[in-house]
C-alpha positions in Angstrom: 45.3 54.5 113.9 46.3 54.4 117.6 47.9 57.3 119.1 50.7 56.8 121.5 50.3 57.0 125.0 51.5 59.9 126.8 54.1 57.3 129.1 55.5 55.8 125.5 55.9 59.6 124.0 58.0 60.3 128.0 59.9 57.4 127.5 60.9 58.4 123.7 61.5 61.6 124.7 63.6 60.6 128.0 65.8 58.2 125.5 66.2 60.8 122.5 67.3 63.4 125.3 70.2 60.7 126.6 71.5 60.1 123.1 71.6 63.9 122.5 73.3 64.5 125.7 75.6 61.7 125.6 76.8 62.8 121.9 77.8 66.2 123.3 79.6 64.7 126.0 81.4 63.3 123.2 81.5 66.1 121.2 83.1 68.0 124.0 85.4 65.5 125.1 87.1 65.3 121.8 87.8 69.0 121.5 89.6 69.0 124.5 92.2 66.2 123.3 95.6 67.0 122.2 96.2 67.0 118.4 98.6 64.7 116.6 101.1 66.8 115.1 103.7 65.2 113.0 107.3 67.0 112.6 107.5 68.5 109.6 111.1 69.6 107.3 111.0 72.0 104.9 113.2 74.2 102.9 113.0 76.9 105.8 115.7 75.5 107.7 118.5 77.2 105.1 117.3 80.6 107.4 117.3 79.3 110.4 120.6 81.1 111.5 118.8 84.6 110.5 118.7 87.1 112.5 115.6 87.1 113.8 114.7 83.8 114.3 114.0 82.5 117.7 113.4 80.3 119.7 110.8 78.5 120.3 109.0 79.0 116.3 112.9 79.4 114.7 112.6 81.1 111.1 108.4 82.3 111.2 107.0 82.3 107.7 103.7 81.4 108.1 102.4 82.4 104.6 105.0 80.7 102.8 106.4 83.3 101.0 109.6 81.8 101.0 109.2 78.0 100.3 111.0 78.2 97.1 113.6 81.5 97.8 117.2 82.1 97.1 119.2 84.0 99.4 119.0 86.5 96.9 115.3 86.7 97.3 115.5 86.4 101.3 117.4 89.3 101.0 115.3 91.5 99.5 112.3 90.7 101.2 114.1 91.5 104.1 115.6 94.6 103.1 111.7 95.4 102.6 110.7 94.4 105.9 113.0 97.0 107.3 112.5 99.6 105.3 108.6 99.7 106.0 107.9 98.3 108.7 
């Protein structure tokens, strides 16, 4: 078996290097571009008028402990909140 010479194993080495550096240009270049984000409704928007809601996130629940609450249960939580804190 031949062995490559030590201009082929440069060359390789030249063109792997490029391919690398070119696919973190790339890499880089897409972390810096702005994200698609889509407007989203959900069932938030009946506490909108809260107190505490505010411009510019509105009502805040990022958890999403209240997807599915009443009044009743808004309420409550919020009686909580103030209570403790």
């Amino acid at each position: 078996p031949t062995h490559p010479s030590a201009s082929q194993l440069l060359s390789f080495f030249i063109a792997t290097m490029k391919s690398v550096i070119f696919a973190a240009a790339i890499a880089s270049a897409a972390a810096f571009a702005p994200a698609q984000v889509g407007k989203t409704t959900t069932s938030l928007n009946a506490f909108e008028s809260e107190l505490g809601a505010q411009a510019p996130l509105g009502f805040w629940d990022p958890l999403g402990f209240l997807d599915r609450a009443d009044q009743e249960t808004f309420d409550r939580l919020r009686y909580v909140e103030l209570k403790h804190g």
